[in-house]
Backbone as ProteinMPNN parsed JSONL, in Angstrom:
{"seq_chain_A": "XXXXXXXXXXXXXXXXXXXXXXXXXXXXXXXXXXXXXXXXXXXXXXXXXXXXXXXXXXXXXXXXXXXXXXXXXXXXXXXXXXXXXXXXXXXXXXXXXXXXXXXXXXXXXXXXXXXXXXXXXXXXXXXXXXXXXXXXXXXXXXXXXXXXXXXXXXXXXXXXXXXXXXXXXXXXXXXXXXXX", "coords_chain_A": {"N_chain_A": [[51.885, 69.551, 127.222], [55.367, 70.666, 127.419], [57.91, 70.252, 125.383], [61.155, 69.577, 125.93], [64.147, 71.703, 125.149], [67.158, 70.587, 123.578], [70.296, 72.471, 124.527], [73.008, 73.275, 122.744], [76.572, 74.125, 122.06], [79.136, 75.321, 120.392], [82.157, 75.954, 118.285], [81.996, 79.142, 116.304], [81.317, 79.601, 112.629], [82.515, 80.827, 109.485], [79.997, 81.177, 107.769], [77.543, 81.066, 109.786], [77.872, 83.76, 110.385], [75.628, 85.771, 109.594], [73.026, 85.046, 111.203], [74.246, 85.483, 113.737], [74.69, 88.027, 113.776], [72.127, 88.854, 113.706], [71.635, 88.008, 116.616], [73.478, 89.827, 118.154], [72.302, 92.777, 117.522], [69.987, 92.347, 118.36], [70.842, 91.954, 121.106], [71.616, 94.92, 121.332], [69.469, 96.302, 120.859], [68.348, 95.668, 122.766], [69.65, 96.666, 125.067], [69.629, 99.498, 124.382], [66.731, 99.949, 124.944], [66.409, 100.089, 127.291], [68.332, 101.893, 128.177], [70.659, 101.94, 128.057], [74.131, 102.767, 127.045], [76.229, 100.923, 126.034], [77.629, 98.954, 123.494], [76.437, 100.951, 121.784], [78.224, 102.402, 119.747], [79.17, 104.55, 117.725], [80.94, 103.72, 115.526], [79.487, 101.18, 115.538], [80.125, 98.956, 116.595], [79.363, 95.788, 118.292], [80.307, 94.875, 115.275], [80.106, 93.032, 111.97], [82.703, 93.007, 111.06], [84.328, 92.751, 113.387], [82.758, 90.086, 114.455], [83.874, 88.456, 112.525], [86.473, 88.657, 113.024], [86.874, 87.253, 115.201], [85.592, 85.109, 114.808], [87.444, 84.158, 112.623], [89.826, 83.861, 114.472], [89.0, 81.386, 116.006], [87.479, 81.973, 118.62], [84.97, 82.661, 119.037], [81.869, 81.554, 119.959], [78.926, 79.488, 119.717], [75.973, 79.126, 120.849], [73.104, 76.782, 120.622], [69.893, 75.924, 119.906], [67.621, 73.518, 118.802], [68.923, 73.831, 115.975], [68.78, 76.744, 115.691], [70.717, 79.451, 116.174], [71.031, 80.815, 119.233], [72.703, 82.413, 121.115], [75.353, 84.04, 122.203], [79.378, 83.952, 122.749], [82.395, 85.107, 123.591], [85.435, 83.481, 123.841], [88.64, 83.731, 125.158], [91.745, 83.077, 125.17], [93.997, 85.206, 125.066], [95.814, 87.73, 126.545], [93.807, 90.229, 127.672], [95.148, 93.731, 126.85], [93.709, 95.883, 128.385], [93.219, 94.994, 130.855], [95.472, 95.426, 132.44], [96.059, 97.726, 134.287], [94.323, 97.747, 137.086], [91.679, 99.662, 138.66], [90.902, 100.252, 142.334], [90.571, 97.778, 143.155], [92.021, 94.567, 142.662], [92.826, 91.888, 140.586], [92.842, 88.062, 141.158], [94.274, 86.769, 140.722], [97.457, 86.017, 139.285], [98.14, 84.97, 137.646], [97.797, 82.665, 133.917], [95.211, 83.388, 132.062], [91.737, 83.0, 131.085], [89.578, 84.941, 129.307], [86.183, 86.256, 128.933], [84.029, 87.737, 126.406], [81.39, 90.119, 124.818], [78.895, 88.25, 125.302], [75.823, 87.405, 124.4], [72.283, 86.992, 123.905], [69.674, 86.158, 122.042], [66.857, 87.292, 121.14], [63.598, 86.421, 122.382], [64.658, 83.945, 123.431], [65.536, 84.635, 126.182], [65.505, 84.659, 129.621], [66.05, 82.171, 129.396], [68.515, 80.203, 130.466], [70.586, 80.943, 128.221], [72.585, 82.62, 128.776], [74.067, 81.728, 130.91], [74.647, 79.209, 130.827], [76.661, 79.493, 128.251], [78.819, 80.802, 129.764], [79.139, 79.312, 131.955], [80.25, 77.331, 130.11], [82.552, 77.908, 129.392], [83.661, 78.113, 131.967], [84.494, 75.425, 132.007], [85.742, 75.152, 129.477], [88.627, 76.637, 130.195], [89.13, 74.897, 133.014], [89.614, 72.735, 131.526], [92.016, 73.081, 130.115], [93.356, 73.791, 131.993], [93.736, 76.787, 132.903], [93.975, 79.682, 135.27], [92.372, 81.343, 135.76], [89.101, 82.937, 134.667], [88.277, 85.779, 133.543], [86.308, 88.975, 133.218], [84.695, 91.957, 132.027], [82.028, 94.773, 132.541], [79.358, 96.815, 131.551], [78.702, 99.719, 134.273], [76.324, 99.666, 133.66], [74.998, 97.559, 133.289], [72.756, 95.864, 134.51], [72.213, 93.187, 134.28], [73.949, 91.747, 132.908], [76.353, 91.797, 134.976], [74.604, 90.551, 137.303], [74.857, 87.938, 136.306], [77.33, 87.444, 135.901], [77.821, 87.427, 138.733], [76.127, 85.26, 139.573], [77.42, 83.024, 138.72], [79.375, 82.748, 139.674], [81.53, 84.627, 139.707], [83.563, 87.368, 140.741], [83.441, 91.048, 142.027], [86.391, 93.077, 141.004], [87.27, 95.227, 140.726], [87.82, 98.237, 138.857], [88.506, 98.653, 135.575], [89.697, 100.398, 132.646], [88.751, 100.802, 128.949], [90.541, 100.988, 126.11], [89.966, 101.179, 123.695], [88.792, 102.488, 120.545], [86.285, 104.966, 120.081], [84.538, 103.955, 121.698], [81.539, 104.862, 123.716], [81.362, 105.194, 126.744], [84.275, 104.316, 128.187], [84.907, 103.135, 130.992], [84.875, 100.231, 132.698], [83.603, 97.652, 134.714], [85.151, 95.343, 136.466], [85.754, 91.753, 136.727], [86.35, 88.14, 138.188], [86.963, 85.016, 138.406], [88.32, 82.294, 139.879], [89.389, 79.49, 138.995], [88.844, 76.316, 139.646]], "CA_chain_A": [[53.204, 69.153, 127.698], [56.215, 71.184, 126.851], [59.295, 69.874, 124.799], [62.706, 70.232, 126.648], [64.959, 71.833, 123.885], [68.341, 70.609, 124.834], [71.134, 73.437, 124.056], [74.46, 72.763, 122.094], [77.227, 75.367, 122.01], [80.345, 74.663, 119.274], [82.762, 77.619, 117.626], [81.379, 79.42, 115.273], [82.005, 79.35, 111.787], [82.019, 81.733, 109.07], [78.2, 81.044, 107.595], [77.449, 81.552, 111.116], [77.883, 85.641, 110.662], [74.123, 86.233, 109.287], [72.28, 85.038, 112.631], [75.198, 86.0, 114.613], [74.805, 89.8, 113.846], [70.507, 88.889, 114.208], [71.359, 88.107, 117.768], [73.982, 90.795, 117.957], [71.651, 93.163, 117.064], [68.545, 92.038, 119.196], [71.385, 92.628, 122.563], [71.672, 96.379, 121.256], [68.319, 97.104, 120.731], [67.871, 95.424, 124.185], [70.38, 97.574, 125.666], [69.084, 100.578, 123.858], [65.725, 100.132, 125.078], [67.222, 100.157, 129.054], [68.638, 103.621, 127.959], [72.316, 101.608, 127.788], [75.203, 103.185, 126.066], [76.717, 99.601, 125.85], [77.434, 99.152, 122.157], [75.718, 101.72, 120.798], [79.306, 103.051, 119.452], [79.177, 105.34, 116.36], [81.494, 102.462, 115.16], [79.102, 100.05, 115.196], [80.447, 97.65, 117.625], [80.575, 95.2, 117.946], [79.74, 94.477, 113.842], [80.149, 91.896, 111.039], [84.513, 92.639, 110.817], [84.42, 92.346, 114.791], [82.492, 88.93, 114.805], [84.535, 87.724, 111.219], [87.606, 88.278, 113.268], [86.82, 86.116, 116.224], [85.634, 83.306, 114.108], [88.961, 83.333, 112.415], [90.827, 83.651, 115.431], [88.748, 80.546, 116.763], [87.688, 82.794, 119.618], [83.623, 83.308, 118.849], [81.386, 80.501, 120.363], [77.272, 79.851, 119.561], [74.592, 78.405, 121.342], [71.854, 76.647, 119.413], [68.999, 75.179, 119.779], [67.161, 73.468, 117.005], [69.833, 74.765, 115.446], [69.056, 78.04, 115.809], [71.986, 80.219, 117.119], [70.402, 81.391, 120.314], [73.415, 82.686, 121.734], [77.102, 83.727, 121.612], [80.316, 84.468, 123.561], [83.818, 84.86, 122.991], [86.035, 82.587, 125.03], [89.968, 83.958, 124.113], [93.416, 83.15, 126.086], [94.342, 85.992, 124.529], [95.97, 88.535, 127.53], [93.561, 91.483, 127.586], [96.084, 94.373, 127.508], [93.198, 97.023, 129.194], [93.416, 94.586, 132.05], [97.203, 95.423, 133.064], [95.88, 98.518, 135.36], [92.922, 98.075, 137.314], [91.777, 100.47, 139.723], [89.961, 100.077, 143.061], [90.967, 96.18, 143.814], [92.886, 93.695, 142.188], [92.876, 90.309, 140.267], [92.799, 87.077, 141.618], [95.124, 85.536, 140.307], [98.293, 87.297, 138.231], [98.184, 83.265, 136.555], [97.31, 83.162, 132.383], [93.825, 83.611, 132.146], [90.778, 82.904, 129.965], [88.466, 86.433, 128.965], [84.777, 86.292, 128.342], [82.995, 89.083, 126.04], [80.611, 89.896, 123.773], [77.804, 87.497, 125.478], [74.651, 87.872, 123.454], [71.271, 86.455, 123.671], [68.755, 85.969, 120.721], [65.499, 88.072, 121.676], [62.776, 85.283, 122.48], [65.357, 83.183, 124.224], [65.95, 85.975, 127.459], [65.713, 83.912, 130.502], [66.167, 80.639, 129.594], [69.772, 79.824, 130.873], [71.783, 80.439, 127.429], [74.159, 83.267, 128.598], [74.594, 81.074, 132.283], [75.13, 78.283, 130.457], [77.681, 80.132, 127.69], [79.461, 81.367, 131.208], [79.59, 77.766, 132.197], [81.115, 76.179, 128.926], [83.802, 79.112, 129.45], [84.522, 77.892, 132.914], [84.712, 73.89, 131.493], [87.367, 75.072, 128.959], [89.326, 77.192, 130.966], [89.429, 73.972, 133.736], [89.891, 71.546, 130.827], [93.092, 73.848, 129.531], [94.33, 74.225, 132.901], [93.626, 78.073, 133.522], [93.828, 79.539, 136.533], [91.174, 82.102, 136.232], [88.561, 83.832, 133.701], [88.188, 87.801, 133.57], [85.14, 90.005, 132.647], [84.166, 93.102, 132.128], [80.961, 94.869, 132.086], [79.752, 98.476, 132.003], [77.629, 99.517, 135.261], [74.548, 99.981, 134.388], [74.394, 96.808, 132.445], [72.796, 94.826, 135.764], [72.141, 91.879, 133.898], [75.556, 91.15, 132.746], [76.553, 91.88, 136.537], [74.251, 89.35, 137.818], [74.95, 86.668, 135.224], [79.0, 86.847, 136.402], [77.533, 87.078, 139.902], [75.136, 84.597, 139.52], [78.008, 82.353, 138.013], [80.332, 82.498, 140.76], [82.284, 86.037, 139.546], [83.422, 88.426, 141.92], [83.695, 91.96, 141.438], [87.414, 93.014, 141.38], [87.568, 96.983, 140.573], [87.675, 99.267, 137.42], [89.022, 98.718, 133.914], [89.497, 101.332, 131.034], [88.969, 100.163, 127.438], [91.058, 101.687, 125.603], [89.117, 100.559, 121.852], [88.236, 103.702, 120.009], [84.365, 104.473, 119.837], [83.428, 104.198, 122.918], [81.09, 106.845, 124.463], [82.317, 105.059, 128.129], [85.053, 103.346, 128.804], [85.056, 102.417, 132.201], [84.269, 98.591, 133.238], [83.715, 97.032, 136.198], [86.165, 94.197, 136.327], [84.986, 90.999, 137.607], [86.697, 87.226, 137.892], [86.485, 83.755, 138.745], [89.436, 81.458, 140.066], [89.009, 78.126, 138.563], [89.433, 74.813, 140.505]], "C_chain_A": [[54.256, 69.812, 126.809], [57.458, 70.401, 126.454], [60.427, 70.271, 125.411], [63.831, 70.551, 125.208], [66.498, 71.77, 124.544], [69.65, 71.842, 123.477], [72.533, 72.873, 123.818], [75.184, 74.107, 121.921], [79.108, 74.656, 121.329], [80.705, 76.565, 118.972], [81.738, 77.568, 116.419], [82.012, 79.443, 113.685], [81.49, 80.892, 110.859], [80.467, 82.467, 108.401], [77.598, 81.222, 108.574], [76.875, 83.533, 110.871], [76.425, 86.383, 110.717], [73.353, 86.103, 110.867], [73.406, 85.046, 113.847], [74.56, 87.63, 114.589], [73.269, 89.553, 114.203], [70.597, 88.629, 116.113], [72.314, 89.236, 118.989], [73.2, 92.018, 118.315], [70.532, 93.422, 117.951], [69.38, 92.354, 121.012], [71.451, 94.285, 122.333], [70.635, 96.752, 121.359], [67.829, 96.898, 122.391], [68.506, 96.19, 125.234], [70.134, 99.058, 125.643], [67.494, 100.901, 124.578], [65.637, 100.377, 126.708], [67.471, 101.667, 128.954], [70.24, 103.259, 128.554], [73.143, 102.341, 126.957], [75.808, 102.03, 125.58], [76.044, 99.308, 124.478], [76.21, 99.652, 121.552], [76.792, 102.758, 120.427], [79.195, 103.613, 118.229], [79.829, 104.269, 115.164], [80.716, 101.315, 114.738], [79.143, 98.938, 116.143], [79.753, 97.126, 118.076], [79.416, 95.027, 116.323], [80.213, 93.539, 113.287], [82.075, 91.811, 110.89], [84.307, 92.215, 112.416], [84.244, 90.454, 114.752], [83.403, 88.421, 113.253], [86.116, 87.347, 112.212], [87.848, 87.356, 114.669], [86.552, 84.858, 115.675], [87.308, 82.875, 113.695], [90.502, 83.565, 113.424], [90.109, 82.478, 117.04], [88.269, 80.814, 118.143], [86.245, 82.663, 119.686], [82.84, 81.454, 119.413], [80.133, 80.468, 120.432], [76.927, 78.798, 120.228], [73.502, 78.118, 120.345], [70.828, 75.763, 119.905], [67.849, 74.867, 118.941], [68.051, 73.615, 116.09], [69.606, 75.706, 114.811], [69.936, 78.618, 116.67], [70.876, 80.937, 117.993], [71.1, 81.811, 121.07], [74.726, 82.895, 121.372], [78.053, 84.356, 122.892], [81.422, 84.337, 122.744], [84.587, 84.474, 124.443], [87.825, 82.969, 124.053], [90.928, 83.632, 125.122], [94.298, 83.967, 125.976], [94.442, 87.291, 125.762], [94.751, 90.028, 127.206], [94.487, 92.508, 128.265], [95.521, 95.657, 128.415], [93.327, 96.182, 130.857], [94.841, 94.5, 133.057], [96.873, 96.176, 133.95], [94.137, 98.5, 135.824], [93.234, 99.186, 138.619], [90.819, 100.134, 140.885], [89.81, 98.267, 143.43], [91.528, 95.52, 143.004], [92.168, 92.456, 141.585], [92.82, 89.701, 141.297], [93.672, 86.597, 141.718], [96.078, 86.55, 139.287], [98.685, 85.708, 137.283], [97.607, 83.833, 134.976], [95.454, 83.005, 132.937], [92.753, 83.219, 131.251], [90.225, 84.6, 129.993], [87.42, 85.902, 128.18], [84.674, 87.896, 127.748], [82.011, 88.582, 125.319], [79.255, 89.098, 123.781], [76.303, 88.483, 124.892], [73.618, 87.151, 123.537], [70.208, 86.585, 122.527], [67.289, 86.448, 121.808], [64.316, 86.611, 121.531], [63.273, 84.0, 123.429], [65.83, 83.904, 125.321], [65.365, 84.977, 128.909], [65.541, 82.211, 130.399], [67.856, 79.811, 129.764], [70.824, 80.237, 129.615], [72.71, 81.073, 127.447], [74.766, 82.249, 129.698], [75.116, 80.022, 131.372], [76.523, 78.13, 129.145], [78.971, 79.945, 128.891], [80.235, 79.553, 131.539], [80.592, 77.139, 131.251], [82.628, 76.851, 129.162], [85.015, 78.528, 130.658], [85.189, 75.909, 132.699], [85.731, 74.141, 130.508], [88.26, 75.87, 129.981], [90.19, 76.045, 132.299], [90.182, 73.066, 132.929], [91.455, 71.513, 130.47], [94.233, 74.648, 130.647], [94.859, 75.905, 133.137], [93.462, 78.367, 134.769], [92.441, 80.654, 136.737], [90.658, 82.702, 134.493], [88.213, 85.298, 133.882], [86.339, 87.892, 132.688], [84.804, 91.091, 132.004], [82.496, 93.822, 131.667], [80.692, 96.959, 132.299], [78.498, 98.65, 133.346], [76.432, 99.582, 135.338], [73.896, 98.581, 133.405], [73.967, 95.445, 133.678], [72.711, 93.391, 135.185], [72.98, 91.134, 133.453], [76.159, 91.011, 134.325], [75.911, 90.967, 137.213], [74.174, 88.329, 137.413], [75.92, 86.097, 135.614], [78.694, 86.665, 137.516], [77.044, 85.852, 140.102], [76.063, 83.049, 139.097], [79.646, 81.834, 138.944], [81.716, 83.271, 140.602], [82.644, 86.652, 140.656], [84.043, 89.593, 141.529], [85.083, 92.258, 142.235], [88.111, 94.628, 141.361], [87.156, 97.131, 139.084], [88.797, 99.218, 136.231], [88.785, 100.067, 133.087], [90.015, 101.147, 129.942], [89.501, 101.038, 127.294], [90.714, 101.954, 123.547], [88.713, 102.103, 121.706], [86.874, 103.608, 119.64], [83.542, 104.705, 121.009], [83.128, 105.107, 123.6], [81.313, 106.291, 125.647], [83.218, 103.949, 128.147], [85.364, 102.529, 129.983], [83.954, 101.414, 132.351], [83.983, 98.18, 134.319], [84.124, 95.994, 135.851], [85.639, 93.073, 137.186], [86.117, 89.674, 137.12], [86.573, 86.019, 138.478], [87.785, 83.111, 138.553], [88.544, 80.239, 139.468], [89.891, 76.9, 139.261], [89.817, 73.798, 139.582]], "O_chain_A": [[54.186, 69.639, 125.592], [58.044, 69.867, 127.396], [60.664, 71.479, 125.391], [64.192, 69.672, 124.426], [66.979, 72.42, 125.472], [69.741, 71.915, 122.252], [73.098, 72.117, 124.608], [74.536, 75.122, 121.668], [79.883, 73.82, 121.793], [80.152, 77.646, 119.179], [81.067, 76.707, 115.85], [83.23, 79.293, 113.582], [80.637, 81.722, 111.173], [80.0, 83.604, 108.459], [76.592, 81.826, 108.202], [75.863, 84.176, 111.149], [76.077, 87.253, 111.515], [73.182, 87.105, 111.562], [73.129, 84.472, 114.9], [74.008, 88.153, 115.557], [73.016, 90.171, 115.237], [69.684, 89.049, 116.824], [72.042, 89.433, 120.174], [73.378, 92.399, 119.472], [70.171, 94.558, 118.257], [68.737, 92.833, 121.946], [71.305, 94.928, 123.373], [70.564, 97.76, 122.062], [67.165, 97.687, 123.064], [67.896, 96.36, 126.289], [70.352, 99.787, 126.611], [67.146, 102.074, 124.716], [64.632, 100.906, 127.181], [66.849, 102.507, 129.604], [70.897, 104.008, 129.277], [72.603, 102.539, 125.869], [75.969, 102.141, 124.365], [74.856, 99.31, 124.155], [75.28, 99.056, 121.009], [76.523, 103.933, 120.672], [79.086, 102.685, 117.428], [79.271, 104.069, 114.085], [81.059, 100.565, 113.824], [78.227, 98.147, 116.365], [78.985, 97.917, 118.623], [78.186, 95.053, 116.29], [80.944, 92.891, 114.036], [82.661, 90.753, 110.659], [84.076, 91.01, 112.515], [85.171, 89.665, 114.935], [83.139, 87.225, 113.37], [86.727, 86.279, 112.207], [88.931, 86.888, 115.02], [87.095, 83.788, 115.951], [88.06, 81.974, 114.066], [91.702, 83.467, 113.165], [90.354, 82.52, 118.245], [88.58, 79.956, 118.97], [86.056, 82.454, 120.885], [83.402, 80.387, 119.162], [79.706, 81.342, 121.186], [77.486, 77.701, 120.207], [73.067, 78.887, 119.488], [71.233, 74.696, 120.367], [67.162, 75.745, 118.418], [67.505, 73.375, 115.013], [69.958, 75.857, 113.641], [69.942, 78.317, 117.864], [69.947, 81.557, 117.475], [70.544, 81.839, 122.167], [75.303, 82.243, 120.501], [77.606, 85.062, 123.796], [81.548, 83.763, 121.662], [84.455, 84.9, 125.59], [88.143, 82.667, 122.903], [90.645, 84.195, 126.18], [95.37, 83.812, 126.561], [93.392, 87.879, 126.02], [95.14, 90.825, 126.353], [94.753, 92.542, 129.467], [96.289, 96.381, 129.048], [93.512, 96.839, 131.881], [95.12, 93.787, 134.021], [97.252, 95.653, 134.998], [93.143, 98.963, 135.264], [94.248, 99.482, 139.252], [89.76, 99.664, 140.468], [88.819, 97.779, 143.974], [91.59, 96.31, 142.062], [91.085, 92.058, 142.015], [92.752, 90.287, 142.377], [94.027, 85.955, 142.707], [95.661, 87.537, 138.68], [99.497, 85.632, 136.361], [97.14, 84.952, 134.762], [94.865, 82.603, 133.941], [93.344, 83.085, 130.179], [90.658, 85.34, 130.876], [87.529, 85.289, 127.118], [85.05, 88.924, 128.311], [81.671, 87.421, 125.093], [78.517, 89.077, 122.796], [75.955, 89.661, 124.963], [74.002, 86.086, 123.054], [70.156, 87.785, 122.259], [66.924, 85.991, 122.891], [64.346, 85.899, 120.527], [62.51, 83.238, 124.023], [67.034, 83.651, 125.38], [64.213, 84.686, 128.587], [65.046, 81.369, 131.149], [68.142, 78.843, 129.059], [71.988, 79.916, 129.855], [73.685, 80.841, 126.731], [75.923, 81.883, 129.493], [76.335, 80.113, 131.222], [77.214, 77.12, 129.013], [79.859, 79.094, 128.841], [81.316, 78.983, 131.384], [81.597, 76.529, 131.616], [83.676, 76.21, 129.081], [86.242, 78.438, 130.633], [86.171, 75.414, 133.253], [86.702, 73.387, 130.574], [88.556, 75.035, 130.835], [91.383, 76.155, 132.581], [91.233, 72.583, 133.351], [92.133, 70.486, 130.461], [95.18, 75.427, 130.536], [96.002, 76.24, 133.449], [92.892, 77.566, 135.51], [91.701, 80.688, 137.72], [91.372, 82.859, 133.502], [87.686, 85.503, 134.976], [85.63, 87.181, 131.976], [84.523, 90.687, 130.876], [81.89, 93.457, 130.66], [81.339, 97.875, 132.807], [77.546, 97.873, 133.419], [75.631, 99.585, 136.273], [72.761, 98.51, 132.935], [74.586, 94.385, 133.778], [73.248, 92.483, 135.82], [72.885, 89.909, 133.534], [76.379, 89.863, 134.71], [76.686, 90.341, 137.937], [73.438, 87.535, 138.0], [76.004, 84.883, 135.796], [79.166, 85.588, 137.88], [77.646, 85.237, 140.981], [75.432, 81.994, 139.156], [80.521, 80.977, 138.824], [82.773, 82.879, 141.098], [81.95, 86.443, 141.651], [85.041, 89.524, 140.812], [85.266, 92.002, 143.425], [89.166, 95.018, 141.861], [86.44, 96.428, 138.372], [89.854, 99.849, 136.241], [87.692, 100.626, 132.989], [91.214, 101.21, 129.672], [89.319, 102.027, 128.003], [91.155, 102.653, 122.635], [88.369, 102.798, 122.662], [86.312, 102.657, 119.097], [82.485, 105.282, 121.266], [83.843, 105.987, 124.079], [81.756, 107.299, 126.199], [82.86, 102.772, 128.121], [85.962, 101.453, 129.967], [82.734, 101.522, 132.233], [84.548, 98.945, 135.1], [83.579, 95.482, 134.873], [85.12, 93.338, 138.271], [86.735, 89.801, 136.064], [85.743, 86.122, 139.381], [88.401, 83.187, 137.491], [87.319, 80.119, 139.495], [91.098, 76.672, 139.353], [90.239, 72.717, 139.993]]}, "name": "protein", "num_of_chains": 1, "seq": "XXXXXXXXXXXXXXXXXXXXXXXXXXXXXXXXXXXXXXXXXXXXXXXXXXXXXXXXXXXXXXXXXXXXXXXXXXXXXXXXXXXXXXXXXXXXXXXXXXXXXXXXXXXXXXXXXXXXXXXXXXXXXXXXXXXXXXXXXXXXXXXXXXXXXXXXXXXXXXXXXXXXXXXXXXXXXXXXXXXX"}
């Protein structure tokens, strides 16, 4: 008989950073092993200043179980300014917004709900805080990010271009979710 491990998801803190970058880390190599470009930036990205500066801008958010970090996102209210021109369809909503990135799974934990359920907590603040919608972005060949926002009640909305230095592609596929 198997144990139900129930999952908890709180901000992160700065002691946090060590098994942050281990699950960090374990999405690149997982991306890498696809034959992803998705952070594999000469830069580093995302790295240890990246995730330092979301903790202290209250922005970085872990999953744990056991309390092991088994997961992370960044949940920000923070306007993304690459999202001012999309190309190839439109927003939802021109309302303030929430933005998801950065979702990460811990290698060993890969289909057991903890990015869907990340996704979820995202759309429970965003409702709680009276947003009218959350944003995305993903790059295209990353299907599993694509069917996570799909899968989550996303809809694809056109084409983004980061503008972050580093990256060997910039173009996103833009995706969002009105919130009731």
């Amino acid at each position: 008989m198997s144990e139900k491990c129930e999952q908890t998801i709180r901000l992160a803190a700065i002691n946090d950073i060590p098994s942050i970058m281990e699950v960090i880390n374990d999405a690149k190599a997982l991306f890498r092993s696809q034959g992803s470009v998705q952070w594999q930036d000469d830069d580093g990205y995302p790295n240890e200043n990246t995730i330092q500066n979301d903790i202290n801008l209250n922005q970085l958010y872990v999953s744990l179980i056991n309390n092991q970090i088994v997961g992370t996102i960044v949940i920000t209210k923070v306007e993304d300014p690459w999202y001012k021109d999309i190309t190839g369809g439109k927003w939802s909503s021109n309302e303030p917004y929430y933005t998801i990135h950065r979702i990460a799974v811990r290698k060993g934990f890969y289909g057991q709900h903890i990015a869907y359920n990340l996704v979820e907590y995202a759309k429970k603040l965003a409702k709680e805080n009276k947003y009218a919608s959350i944003r995305a972005d993903t790059m295209e060949e990353n299907k599993s990010m694509r069917g996570l926002l799909l899968k989550c009640g996303f809809a694809h909305c056109g084409e983004v271009i980061l503008g972050r230095g580093g990256s060997t592609d910039p173009r996103r596929l833009a995706f969002d979710i009105l919130i009731q």
